[in-house]
C-alpha distance (Angstrom), angle and dihedral (degrees) to the residues before:
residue distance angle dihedral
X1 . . .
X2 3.60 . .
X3 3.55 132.4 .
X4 3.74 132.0 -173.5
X5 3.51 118.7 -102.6
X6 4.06 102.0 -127.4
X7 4.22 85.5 49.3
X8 3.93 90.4 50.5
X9 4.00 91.3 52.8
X10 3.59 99.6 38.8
X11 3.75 81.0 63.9
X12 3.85 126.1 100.7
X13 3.98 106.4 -103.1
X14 4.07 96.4 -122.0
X15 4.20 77.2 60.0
X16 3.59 101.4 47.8
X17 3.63 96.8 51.0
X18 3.96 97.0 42.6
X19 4.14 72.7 56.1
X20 3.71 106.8 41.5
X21 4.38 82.6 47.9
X22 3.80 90.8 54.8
X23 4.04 95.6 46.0
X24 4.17 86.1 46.3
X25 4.11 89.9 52.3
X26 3.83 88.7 38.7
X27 3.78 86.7 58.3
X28 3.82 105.2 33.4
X29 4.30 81.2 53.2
X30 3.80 92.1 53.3
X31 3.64 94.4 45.6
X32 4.26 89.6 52.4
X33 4.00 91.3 43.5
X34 3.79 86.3 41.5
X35 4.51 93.1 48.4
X36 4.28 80.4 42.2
X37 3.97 92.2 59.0
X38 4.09 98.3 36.4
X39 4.59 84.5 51.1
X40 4.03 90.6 46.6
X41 3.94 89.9 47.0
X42 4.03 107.2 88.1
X43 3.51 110.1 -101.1
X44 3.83 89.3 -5.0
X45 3.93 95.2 109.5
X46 4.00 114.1 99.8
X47 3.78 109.4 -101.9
X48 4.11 109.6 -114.9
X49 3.71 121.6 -141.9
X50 3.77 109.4 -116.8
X51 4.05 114.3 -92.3
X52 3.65 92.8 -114.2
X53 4.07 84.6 48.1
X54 3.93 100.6 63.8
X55 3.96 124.2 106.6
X56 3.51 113.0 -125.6
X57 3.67 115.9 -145.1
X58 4.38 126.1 -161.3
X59 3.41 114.9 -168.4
X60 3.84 118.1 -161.1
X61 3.71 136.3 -174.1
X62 3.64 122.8 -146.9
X63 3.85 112.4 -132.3
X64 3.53 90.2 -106.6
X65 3.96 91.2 65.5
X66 4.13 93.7 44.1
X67 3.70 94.0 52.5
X68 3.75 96.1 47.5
X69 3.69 83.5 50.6
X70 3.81 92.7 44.5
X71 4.01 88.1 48.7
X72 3.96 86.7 51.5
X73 3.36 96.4 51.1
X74 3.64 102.8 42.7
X75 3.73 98.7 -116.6
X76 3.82 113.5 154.1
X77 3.23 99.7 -174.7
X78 3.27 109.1 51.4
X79 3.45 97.6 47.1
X80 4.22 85.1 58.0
X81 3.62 87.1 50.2
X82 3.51 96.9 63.0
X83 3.67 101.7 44.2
């Protein structure tokens, strides 16, 4: 479903976002019954690294980052955690 960009804004906002929500399911449903086809297909499904195979990845943040991000968002208490 498309829809021209000037038509989608002239609408009221309760509108567009009943809309916008509809063409996002639309989507996300043709993506799963498109994945569902390409696995039933012989040979078609995406080859999968073995579990043992996979890269594990840990992201940290120093406490610089988390209280700058505790001071954006307000949060009190996790800023006096940290110190």
């Amino acid at each position: 479903m498309e829809i021209d960009q000037c038509m989608l804004e002239s609408l009221p906002l309760g509108q567009r976002q009943r809309l916008v929500r509809r063409m996002r399911c639309d989507q996300i449903r043709a993506y799963y019954e498109r994945e569902k086809s390409l696995q039933r297909q012989p040979g078609g499904a995406r080859p999968r690294a073995p579990p043992g195979h996979r890269k594990k990845h840990r992201v940290r943040f120093g406490p610089h980052d988390i209280i700058q991000d505790a001071i954006i968002r307000h949060d009190d208490k996790e800023g006096a955690r940290l110190i």
